[in-house]
Every structure is written in structure tokens, then in C-alpha cells.
One Martini backbone bead per residue (centre of mass of N, CA, C, O) as a GRO file, in nm:
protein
  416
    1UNK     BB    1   0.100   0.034   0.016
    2UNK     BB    2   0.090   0.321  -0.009
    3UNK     BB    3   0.186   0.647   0.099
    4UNK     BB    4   0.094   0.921   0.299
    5UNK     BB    5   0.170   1.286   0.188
    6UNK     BB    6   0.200   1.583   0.343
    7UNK     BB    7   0.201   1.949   0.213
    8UNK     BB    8   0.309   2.239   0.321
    9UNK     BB    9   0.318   2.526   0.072
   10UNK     BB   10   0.201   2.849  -0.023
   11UNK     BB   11   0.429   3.012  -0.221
   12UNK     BB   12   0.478   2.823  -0.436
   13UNK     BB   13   0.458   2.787  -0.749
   14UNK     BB   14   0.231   2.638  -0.995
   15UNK     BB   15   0.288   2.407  -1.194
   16UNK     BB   16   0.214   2.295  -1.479
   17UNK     BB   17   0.450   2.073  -1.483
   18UNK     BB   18   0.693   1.784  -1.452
   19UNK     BB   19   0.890   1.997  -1.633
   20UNK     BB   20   0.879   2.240  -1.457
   21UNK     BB   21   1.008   2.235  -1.226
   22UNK     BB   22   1.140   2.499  -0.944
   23UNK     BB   23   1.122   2.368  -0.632
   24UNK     BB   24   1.088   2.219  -0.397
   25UNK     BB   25   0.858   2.080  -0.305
   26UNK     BB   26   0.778   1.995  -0.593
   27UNK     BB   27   1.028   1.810  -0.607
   28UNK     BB   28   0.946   1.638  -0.378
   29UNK     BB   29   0.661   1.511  -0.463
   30UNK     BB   30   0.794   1.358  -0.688
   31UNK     BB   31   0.979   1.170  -0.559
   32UNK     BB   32   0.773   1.056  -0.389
   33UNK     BB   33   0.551   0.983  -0.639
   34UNK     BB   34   0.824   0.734  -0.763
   35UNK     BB   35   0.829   0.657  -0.431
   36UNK     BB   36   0.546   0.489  -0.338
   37UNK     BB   37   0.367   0.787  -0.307
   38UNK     BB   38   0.121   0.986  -0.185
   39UNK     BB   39   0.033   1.309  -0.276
   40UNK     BB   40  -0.041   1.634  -0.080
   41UNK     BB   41  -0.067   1.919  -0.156
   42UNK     BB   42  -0.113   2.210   0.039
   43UNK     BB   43  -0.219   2.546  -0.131
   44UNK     BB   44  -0.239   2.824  -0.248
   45UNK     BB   45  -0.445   3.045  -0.501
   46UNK     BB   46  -0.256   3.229  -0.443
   47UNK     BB   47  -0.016   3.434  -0.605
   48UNK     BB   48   0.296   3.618  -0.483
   49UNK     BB   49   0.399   3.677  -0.763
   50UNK     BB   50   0.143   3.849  -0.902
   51UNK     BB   51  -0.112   3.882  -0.702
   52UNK     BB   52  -0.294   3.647  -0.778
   53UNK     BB   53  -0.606   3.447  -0.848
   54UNK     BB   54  -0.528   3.170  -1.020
   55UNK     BB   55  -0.653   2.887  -0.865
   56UNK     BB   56  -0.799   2.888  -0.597
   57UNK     BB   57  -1.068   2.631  -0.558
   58UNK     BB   58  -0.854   2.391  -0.632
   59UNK     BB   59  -0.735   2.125  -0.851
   60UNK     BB   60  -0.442   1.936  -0.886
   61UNK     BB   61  -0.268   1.708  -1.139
   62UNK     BB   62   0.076   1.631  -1.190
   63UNK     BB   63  -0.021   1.324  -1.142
   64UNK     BB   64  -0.103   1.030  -1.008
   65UNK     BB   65   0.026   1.087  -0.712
   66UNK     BB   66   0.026   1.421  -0.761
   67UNK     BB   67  -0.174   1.662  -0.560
   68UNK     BB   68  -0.338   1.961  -0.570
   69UNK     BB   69  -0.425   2.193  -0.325
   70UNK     BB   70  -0.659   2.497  -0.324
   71UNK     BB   71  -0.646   2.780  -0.155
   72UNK     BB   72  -0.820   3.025  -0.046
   73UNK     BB   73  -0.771   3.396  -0.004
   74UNK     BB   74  -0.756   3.720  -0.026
   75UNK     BB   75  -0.490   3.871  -0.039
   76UNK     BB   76  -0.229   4.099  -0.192
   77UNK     BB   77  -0.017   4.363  -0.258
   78UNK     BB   78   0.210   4.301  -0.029
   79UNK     BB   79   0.457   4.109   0.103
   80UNK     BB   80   0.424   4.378   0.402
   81UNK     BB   81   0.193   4.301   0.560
   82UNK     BB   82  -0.137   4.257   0.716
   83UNK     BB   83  -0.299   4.121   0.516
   84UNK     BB   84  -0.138   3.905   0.473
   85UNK     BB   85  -0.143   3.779   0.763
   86UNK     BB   86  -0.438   3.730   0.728
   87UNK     BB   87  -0.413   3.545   0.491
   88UNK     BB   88  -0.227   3.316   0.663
   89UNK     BB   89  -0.479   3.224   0.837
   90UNK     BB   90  -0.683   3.154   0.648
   91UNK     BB   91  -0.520   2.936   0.522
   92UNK     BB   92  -0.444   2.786   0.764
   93UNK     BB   93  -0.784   2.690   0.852
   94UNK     BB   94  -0.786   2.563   0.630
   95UNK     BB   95  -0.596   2.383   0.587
   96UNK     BB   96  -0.702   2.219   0.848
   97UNK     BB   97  -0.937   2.106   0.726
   98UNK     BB   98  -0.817   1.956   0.471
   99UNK     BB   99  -0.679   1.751   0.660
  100UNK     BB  100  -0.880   1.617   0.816
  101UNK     BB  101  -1.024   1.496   0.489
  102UNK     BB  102  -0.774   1.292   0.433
  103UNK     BB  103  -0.731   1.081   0.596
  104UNK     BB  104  -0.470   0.884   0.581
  105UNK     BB  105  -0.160   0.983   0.747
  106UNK     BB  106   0.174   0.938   0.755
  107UNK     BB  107   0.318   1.237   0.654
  108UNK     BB  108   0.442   1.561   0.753
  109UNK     BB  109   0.543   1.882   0.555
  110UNK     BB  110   0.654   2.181   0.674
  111UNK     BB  111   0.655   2.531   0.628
  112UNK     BB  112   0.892   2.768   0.651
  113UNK     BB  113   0.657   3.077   0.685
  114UNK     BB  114   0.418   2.884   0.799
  115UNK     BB  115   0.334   2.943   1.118
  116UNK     BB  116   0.014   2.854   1.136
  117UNK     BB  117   0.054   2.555   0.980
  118UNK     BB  118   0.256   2.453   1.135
  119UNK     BB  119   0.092   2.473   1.434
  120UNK     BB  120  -0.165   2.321   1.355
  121UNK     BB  121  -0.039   2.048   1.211
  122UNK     BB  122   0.158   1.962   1.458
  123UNK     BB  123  -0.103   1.897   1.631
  124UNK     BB  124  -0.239   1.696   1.472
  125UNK     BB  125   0.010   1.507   1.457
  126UNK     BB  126   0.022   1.446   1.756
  127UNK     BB  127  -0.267   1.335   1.825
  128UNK     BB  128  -0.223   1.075   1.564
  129UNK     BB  129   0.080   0.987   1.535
  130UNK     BB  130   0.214   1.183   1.288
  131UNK     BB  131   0.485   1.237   1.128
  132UNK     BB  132   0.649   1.578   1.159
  133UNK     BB  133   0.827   1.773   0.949
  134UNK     BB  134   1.015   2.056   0.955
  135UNK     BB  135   1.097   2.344   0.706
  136UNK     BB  136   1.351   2.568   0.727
  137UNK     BB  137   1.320   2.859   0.509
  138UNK     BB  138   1.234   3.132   0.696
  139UNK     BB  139   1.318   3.345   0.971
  140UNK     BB  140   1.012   3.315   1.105
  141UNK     BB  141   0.996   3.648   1.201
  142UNK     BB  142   1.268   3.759   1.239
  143UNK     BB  143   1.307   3.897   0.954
  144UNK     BB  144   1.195   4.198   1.076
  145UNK     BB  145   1.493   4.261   1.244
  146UNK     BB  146   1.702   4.267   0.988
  147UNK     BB  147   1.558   4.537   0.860
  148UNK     BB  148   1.617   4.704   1.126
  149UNK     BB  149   1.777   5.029   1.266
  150UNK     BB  150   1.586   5.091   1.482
  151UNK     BB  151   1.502   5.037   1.789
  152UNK     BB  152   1.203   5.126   1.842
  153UNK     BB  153   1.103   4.924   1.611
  154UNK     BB  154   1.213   4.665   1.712
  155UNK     BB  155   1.052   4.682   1.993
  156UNK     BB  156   0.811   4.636   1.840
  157UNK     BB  157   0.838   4.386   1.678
  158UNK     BB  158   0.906   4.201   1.927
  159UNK     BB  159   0.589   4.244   2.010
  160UNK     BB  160   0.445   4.124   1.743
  161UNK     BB  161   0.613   3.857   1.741
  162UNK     BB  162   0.507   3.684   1.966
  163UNK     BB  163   0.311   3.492   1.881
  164UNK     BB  164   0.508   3.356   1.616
  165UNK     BB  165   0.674   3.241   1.780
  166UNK     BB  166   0.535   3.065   1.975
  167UNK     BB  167   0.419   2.905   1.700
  168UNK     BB  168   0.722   2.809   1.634
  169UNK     BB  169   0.827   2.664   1.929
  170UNK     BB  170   0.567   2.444   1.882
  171UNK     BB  171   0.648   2.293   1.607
  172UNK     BB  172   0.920   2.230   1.650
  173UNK     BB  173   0.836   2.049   1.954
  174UNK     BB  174   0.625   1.864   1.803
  175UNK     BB  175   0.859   1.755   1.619
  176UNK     BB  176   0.983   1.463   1.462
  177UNK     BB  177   1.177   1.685   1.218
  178UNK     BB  178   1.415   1.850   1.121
  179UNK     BB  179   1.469   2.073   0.829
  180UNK     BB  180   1.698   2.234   0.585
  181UNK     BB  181   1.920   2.471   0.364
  182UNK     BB  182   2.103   2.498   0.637
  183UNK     BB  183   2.267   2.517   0.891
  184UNK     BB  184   2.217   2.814   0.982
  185UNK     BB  185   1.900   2.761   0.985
  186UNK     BB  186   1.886   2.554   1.213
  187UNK     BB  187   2.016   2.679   1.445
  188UNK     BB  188   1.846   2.848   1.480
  189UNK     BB  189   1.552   2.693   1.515
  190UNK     BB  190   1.694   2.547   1.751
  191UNK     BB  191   1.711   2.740   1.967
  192UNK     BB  192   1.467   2.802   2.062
  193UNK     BB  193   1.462   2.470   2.176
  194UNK     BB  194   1.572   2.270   2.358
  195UNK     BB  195   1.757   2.011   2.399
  196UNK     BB  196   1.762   1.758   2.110
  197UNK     BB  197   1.719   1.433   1.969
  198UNK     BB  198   1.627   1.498   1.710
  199UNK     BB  199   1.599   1.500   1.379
  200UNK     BB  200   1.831   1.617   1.157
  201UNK     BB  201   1.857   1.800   0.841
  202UNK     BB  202   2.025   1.858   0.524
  203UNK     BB  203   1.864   2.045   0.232
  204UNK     BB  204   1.966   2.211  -0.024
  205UNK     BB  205   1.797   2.402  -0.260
  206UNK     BB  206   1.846   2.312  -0.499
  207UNK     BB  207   1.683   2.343  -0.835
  208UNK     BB  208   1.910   2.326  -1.088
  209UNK     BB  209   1.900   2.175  -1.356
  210UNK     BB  210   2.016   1.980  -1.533
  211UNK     BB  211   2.067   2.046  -1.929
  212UNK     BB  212   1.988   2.128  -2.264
  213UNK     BB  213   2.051   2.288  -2.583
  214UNK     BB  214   1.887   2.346  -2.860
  215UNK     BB  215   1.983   2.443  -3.106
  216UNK     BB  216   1.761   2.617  -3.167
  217UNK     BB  217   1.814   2.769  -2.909
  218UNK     BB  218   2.114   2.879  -2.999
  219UNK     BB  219   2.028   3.036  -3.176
  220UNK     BB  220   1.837   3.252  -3.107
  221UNK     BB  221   2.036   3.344  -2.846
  222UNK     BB  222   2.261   3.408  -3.065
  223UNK     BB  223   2.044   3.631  -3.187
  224UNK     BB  224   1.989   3.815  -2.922
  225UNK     BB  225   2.339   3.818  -2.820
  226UNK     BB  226   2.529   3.907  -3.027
  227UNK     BB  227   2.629   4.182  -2.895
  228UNK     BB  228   2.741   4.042  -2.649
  229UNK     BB  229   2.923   3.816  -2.751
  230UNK     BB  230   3.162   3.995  -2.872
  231UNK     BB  231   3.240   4.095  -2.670
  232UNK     BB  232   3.590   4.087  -2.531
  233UNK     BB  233   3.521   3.981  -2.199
  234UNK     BB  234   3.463   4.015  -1.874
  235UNK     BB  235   3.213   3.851  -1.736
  236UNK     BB  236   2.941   3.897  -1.521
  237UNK     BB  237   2.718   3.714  -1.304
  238UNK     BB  238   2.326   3.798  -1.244
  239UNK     BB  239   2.043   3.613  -1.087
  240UNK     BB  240   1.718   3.804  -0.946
  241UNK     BB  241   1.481   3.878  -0.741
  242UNK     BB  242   1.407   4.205  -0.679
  243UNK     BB  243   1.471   4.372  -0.390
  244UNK     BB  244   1.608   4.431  -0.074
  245UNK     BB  245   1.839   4.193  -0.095
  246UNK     BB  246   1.902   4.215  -0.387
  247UNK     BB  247   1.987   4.462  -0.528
  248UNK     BB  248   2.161   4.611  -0.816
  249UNK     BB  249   2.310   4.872  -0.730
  250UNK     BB  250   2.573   4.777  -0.656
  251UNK     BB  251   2.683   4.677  -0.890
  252UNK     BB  252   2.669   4.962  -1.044
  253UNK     BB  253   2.888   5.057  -0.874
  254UNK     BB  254   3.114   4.855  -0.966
  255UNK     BB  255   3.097   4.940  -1.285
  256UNK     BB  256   3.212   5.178  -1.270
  257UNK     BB  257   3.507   5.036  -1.166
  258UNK     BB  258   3.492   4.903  -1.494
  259UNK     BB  259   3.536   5.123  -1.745
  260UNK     BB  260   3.882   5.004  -1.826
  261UNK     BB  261   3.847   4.679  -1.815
  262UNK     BB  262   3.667   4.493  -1.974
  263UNK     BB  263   3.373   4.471  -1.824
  264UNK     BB  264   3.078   4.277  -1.789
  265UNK     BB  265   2.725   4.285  -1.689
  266UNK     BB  266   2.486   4.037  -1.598
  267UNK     BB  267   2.171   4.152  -1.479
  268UNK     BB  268   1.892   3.932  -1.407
  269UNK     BB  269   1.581   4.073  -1.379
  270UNK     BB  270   1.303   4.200  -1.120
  271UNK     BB  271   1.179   4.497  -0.951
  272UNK     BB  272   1.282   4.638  -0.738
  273UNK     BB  273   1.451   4.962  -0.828
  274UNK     BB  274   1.412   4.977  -1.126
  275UNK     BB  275   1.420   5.267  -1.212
  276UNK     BB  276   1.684   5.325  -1.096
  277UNK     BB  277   1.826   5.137  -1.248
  278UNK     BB  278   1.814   5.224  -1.512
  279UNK     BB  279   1.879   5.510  -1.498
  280UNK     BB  280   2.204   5.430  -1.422
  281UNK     BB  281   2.256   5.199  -1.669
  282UNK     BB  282   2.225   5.434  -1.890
  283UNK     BB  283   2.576   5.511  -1.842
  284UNK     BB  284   2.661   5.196  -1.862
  285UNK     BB  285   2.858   5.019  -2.097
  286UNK     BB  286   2.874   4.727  -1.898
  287UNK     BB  287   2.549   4.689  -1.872
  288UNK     BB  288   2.308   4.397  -1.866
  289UNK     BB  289   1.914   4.374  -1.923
  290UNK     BB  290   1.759   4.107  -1.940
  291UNK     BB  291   1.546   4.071  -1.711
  292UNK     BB  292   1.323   3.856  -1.733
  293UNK     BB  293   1.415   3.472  -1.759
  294UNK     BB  294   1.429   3.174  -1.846
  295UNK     BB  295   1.599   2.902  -1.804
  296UNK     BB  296   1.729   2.875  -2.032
  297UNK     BB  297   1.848   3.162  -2.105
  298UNK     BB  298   2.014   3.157  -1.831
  299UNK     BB  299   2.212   2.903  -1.931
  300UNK     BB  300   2.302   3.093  -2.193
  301UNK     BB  301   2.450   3.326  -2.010
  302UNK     BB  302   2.596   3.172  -1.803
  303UNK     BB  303   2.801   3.014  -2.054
  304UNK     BB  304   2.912   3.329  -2.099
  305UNK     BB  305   3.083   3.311  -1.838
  306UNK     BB  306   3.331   3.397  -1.600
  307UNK     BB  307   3.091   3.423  -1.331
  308UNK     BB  308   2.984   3.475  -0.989
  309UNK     BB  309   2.751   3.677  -0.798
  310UNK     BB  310   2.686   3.738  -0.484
  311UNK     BB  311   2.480   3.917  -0.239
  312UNK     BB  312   2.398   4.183   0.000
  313UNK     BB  313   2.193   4.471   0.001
  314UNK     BB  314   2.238   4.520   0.327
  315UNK     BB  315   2.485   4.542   0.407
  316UNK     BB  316   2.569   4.695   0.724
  317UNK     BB  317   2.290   4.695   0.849
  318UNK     BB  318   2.308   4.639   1.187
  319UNK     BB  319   2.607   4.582   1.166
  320UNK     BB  320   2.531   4.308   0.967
  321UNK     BB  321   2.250   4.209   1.056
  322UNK     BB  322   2.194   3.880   0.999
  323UNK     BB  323   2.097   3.584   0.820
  324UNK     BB  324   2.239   3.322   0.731
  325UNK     BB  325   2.273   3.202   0.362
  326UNK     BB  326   2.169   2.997   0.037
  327UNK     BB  327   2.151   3.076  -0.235
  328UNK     BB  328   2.031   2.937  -0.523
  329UNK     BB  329   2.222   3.086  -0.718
  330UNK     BB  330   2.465   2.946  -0.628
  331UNK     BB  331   2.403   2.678  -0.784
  332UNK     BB  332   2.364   2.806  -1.078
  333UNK     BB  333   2.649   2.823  -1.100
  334UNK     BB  334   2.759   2.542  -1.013
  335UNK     BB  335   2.679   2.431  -1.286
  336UNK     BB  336   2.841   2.614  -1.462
  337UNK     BB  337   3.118   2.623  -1.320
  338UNK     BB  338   3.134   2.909  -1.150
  339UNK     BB  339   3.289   3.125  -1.008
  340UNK     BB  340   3.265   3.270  -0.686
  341UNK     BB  341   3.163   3.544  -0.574
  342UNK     BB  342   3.138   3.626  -0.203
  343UNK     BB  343   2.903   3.764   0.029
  344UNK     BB  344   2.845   3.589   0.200
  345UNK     BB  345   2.833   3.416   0.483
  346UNK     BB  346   2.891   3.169   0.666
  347UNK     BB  347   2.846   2.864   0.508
  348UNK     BB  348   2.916   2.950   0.202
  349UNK     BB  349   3.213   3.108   0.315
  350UNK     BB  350   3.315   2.820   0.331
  351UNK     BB  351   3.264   2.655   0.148
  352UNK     BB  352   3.401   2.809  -0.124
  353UNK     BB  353   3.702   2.797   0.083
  354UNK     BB  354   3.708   2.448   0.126
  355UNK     BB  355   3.621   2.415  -0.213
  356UNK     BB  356   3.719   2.604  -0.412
  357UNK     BB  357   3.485   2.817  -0.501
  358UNK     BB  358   3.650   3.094  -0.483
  359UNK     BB  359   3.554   3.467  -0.356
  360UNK     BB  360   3.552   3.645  -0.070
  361UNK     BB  361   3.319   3.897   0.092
  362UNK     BB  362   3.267   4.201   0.304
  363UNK     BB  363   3.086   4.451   0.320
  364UNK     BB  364   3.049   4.552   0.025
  365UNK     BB  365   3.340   4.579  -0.113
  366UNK     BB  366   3.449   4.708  -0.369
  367UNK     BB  367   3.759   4.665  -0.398
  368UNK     BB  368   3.746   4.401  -0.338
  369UNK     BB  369   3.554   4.308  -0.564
  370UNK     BB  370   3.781   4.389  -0.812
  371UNK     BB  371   4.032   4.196  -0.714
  372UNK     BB  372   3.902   3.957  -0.788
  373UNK     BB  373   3.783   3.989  -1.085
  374UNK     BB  374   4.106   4.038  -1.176
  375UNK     BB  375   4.221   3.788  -1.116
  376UNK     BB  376   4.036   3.582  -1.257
  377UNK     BB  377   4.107   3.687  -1.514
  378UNK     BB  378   4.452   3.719  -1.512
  379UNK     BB  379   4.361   3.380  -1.434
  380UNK     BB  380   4.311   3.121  -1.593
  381UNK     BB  381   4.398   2.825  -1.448
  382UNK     BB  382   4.275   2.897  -1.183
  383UNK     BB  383   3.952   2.968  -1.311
  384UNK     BB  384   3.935   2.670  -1.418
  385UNK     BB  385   3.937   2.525  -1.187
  386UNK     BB  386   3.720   2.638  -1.016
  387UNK     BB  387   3.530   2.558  -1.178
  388UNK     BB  388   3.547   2.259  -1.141
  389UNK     BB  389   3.471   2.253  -0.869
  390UNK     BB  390   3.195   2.412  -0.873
  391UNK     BB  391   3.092   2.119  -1.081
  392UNK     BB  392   3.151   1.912  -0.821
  393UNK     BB  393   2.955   2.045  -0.622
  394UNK     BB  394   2.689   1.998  -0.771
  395UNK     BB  395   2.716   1.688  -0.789
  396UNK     BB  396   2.748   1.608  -0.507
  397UNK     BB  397   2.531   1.849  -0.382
  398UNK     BB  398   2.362   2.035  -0.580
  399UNK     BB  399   2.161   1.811  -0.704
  400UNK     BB  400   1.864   1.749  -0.722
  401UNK     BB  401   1.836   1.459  -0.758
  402UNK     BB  402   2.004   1.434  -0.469
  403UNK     BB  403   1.843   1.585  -0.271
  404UNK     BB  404   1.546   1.465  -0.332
  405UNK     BB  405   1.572   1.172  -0.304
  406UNK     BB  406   1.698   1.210  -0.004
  407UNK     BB  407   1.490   1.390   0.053
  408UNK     BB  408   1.254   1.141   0.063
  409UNK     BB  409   1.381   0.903   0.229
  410UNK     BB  410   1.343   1.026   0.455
  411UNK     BB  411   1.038   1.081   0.494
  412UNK     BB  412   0.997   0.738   0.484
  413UNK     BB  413   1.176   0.677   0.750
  414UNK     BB  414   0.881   0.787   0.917
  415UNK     BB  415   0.715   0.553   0.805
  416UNK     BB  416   0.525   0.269   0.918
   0.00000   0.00000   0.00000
């Protein structure tokens, strides 16, 4: 008899198929239904991508054993507001309601930051004596306290996110594995609750699958982008959905400082800051803006480049308080072999650094980051090395195919 397994993930965009896949969840649900599991992600119907009401009071079936179940919420229209608050609660209760008339469940695999459905689905599994796994993926609620440098905001803001706090170190407590996206992440989550022997473990984020493009496609992309391609540049690469945490106006300022070293900058994304970013990139020639792109699209642009650059686009605010993280973009670059110049801290600077692969740097230092681009550039047997070690951390670490594999295995580790 099949396993049941429920999935809680509000916020990750419903796959159109099972070649779409390009999320977490998503993949964990897929290699689940492979792997002799019935599989039911309950999520949100409104897009938070779009910020529109896509799938509404919807079921969708990606294969035969893996089904999505979509629950209405009001909707919003900005990341952080009150509307959202509300509308997580919504989704909360619905999401609790839609759990108990599922029969039979083997195993519930819940995500942070919906702590309002992991803590009710917590105390359901508690109840029923089924298996609950918590997968922290961001660090809510404290990420409010991350981007505020004023103490007296800072201090009404620990006073509002106190009931979200309780209700995260409840689901903690009740869970029966913790498992995050990065050691950083992980350690968060377990200091919140007294110390405990319960089963935790590392699942990287990597969604990039390994790729091929097509002739046709190759051509079109190098005829989209001959203009680019002819220059005989130094190219840096960045992908990322623009933010507060991601905006790229660091870059703009990077490539100031290399307008006669022959380097050219490809930035894909868009979103916060747009406005800014576009006005101030039309006065620099070494600047490209191809917006947001399709995955393959960023595939071939990515194999045209000498490098990948991550960083935080707040750093240094609040003394540089974050949490550190791995960004996805970083298994990205590492998929294409790419040498990585890297702002984060924690984990990912340690990686980096003892797999050799790459080159950190800190507090968005730009003197910093041009001596690294500058080394790579002048340095090619060097340049090679790294990227082949890359390719070769992809291959053994954040492929998603053996990421997504080993959390299915683990998670049916915990079904009777």
C-alpha cells in the first residue's frame, strides 16, 4: 500500500507540469510520487508572484500520485503588510480543515514561514501520532528585525511578532525532524527549543536542474544576444527576483569602477528598484539588463560568462545583523562550472573557501570585490581550476536530483 504524505507550502508557484518543476516542494512531492507515495501538497490559490487569485478553490493532479490541493485566501498586494498577516491565517485555518478530511496520513512535511499552518498541523500530527517534519526555509518571524536599524521600531516589532515566535517554537517542539536548506538556518531554528535528540538534517535548496539546450535554441539565444556575445569581455553574472535583500544597485556601483578594465556586467531580474536601477545602468556601457528570463534563456547566458557573484544587497545595516543563508542563485552558478565571488557569510563563505570555489569578500566592499574580478580575469589556469571544483560541488552536493532523492528517503524513513 502507498504511502500518504501531506505537504504545507503556501507560497511556491503551482508547476503547469512535471517538466516545470522548478521549486522545492515541488520537487520533494515529485521524487515522493516516484518513490511509491501518494502525495497532497495543500497551498495557497492566490499567486504571490503575481499577487493575483490564479488557482482559486482548485485541484490540480501533476501525475498520477501527486495531487494539489489549492485553498482561496483575500490576497495582498505588498511581500509585508497586515492584509498578508491576515491572509496567512486564512489560508491557515482552511489549510487545518482541508488536513483533517484527508483520511489516512502517513507523514506531514511542513514549511516555515507559514507558522500559523505549521503549528496547527503540528498539534494535528501530535494528536493523530503522525510523523511531522518542519523544513525551515525562512527565518520567520525574526526576519523582520533583520532589516530595521532603528532600536525603538525594532522593539515594537518583537513585541508583535511574539505570538508568530510562540507559535514557531511550538511546531519546533512538536516536530518529530527538523530539516533546513543550510546548517545557518537549521541552528536558528533549534536554539529556540530547550536541546533535543530528535532527527535533524540538511537538504540544500538547489532547484537548478542539470540542462541541454537545443540547436534551435542555441540559435535564437545567440541571435538575441549577439550583440553581447561579440564583445571580448570579462562578463560577471547575476540572477535574482529584485528585492530588498537582492537589488542590484551594488553592481551598478561595482561597474563604475570598471569602465576601462574591458568587464561587462549581465544582470537578469527585475522588481524593486527598477526605476533607479534602469536610470542609472543607461549611462553605463558595461551593463546588461536582459529582465526577467526563462530558465533556459538564463542557462545560455550563464554559459557565456567568466564568473557569479552573490551578496546582500543590505549588508552593513544594523551593524551587518542577518541571518545567514545559501542562496539558490549560488547552486546556479555552480551548475555552469562558475567561479563565485561571494558576499554571504556564514555557510556558504566556508564552502566557498575549503571546496575552493571561489572568492569572498564582506560588507559589500567594492575595492574588494574588483580585486577579486580583476585576479580571476588575469588568472585563466587558475579561473579553470575553480570552476571545474564548481562543477564538481554540483555534481556531488546540490544536484537536485540526489537532494530531492535523499529527502524523499528520508521522509518515508519516518512512515510505518
Amino acid at each position: 500500500m502507498k504511502k500518504h504524505i501531506v505537504l504545507l507550502q503556501f507560497y511556491e508557484e503551482t508547476p503547469k507540469n512535471e517538466e516545470n518543476i522548478q521549486s522545492r516542494t515541488a520537487f520533494l512531492g515529485q521524487y515522493l510520487s516516484k518513490n511509491d507515495c501518494q502525495v497532497t501538497w495543500i497551498k495557497n490559490g492566490f499567486s504571490h508572484d503575481a499577487k493575483k487569485n490564479l488557482w482559486g478553490n482548485s485541484i490540480k493532479n501533476l501525475n498520477d500520485n501527486f495531487k494539489i490541493i489549492h485553498i482561496p485566501g483575500t490576497g495582498y498586494k505588498h511581500n509585508v503588510c497586515i492584509k498578508r498577516y491576515i491572509h496567512d491565517w486564512i489560508c491557515s485555518f482552511q489549510a487545518f480543515k482541508v488536513l483533517k478530511t484527508l483520511g489516512h496520513i502517513d507523514a506531514i512535511v511542513s514549511c516555515i514561514p507559514t507558522v500559523g499552518a505549521s503549528f496547527l498541523a503540528s498539534r494535528f500530527a501530535k494528536k493523530k501520532g503522525i510523523p511531522f517534519i518542519l523544513d525551515l526555509r525562512d527565518a520567520w518571524p525574526d526576519d523582520f528585525l533583520y532589516v530595521l536599524s532603528n532600536p525603538l521600531f525594532r522593539f515594537f516589532v518583537k513585541l508583535a511578532i511574539i505570538p508568530d515566535s510562540f507559535f514557531l517554537k511550538q511546531a519546533l517542539t512538536n516536530a518529530t525532524a527538523v530539516v533546513s536548506m543550510s546548517r545557518d538556518r537549521l541552528n536558528w531554528g533549534m536554539k529556540k527549543i530547550k536541546p533535543t535528540t530528535k532527527p535533524t538534517k540538511i537538504f540544500y535548496l538547489s532547484t537548478a536542474k542539470d540542462t541541454k539546450l537545443s540547436e534551435e535554441e542555441m540559435k535564437i539565444y545567440s541571435k538575441k544576444y549577439a550583440s553581447l556575445l561579440s564583445r571580448k569581455t570579462f562578463k560577471v553574472f547575476y540572477i535574482s527576483r529584485w528585492g530588498l535583500r537582492c537589488h542590484p544597485m551594488f553592481l551598478l556601483d561595482l561597474a563604475q569602477n570598471f569602465s576601462k578594465d574591458n568587464v561587462d556586467f549581465i544582470i537578469c531580474g527585475d522588481g524593486y528598484y527598477r526605476e533607479q536601477v534602469l536610470k542609472k545602468a543607461k549611462y553605463l556601457s558595461n551593463v546588461f539588463l536582459p529582465g526577467f528570463v526563462s530558465r533556459k534563456e538564463g542557462y545560455f547566458l550563464a554559459k557565456h560568462c567568466n564568473c557569479g557573484i552573490t551578496f546582500f544587497s543590505i549588508e552593513g545595516q544594523n551593524g551587518g545583523e542577518h541571518l545567514p543563508t545559501i542562496p539558490n542563485k549560488a547552486f546556479f552558478f555552480f551548475l555552469f562550472g562558475l567561479p563565485l565571488i561571494n558576499g554571504f557569510q556564514g555557510e556558504l563563505s566556508e564552502i566557498v573557501r575549503e571546496k575552493n570555489l571561489g572568492l569572498n569578500f564582506s560588507g559589500n566592499n567594492i575595492d574588494a570585490v574588483k580585486e577579486h574580478i580583476l585576479f580571476l580575469k588575469g588568472n585563466f589556469e587558475i579561473r579553470q581550476q575553480i570552476g571545474r571544483n564548481s562543477r564538481k560541488f554540483f555534481e556531488n552536493f546540490s544536484n537536485p536530483e540526489i537532494i530531492y532523492q535523499q529527502y524523499a528517503d528520508f521522509v518515508k524513513g519516518f512512515c510505518k
